[in-house]
C-alpha positions in Angstrom: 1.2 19.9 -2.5 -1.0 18.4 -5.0 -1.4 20.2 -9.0 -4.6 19.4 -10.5 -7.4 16.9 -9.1 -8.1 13.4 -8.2 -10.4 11.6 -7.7 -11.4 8.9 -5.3 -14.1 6.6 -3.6 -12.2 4.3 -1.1 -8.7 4.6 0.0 -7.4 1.6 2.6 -4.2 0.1 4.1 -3.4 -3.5 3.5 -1.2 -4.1 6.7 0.0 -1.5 9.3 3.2 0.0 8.6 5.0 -1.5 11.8 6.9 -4.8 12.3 8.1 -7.6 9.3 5.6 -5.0 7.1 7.4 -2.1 8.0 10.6 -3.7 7.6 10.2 -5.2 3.9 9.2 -1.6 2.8 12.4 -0.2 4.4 14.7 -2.7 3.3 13.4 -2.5 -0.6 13.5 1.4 0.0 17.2 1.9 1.2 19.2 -1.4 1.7 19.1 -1.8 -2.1 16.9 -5.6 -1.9 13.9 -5.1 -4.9 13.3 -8.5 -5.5 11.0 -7.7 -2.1 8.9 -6.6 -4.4 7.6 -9.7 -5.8 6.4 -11.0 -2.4 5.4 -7.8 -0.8 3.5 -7.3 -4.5 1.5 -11.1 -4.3 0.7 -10.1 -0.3 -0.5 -6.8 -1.5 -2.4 -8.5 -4.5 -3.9 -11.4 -1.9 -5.6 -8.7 0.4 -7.0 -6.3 -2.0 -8.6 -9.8 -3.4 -10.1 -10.6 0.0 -10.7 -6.7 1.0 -14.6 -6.7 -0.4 -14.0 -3.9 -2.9 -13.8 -3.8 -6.3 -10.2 -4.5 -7.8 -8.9 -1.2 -9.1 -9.1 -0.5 -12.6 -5.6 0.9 -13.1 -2.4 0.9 -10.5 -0.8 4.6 -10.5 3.3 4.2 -8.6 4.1 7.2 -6.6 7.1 8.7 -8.8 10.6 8.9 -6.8 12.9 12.3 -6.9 15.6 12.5 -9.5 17.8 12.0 -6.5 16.0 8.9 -5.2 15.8 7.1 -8.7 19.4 7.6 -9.7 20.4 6.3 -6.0 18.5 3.8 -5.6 18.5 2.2 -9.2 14.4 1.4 -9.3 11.2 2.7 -8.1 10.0 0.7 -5.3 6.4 1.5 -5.8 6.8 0.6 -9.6 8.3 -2.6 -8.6 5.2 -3.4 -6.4 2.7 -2.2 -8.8 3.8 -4.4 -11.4 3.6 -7.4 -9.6 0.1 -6.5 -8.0 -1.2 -5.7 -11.8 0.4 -9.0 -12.9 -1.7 -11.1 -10.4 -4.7 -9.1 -10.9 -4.5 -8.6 -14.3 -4.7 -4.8 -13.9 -2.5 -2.3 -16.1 -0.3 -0.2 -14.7 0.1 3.5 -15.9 3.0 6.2 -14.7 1.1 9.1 -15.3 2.4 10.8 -12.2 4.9 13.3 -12.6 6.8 14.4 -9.6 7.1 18.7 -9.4 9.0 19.1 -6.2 11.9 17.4 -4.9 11.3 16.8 -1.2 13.4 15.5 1.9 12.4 12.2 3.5 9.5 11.9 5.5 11.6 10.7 8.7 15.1 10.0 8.2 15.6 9.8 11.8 13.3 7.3 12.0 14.9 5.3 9.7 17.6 3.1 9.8 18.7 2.9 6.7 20.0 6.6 6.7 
């Protein structure tokens, strides 16, 4: 459930979430390995470059749950934001504030669980 608007023109993926991809997200998520982040973030940084669009102006990371943060130590998505706005010399802002604490996606599909 989203509170509030946003607004958007494009939205895109820069890989499919299947194979090594799929994997490097996984392990930074839940086998405790963010320094991930600093090659995921440079391949993440290298396609948006070569994507057509304009850069972004700003990178937004997705909050974690209270739960999530204190488990896991870090914010994956902050990890990778700050590397992408490091090679494209874009800011990053966390103005998103999580409301709801929520259950994984697909634990059984996972894993890591």
């Amino acid at each position: 459930m989203f509170y509030g608007t946003a607004g958007f023109q494009k939205c895109g993926a820069v890989f499919d979430y299947q194979g090594p991809a799929a994997t490097i997200v996984l392990k930074m998520k839940n086998a405790n390995q963010p320094y991930l982040a600093k090659g995921a973030g440079a391949y993440l940084a290298f396609q948006l470059m070569h994507m057509g669009w304009p850069l972004p102006d700003t990178l937004v990371p997705v909050p974690l749950t209270l739960a999530h943060q204190i488990s896991r130590g870090y914010n994956q998505s902050l990890l990778l934001a700050n590397q992408v706005g490091k090679i494209l010399q874009r800011p990053v802002q966390n103005i998103l504030k999580r409301k709801l604490e929520i259950h994984p996606q697909s634990p059984e599909n996972n894993p890591f669980y």
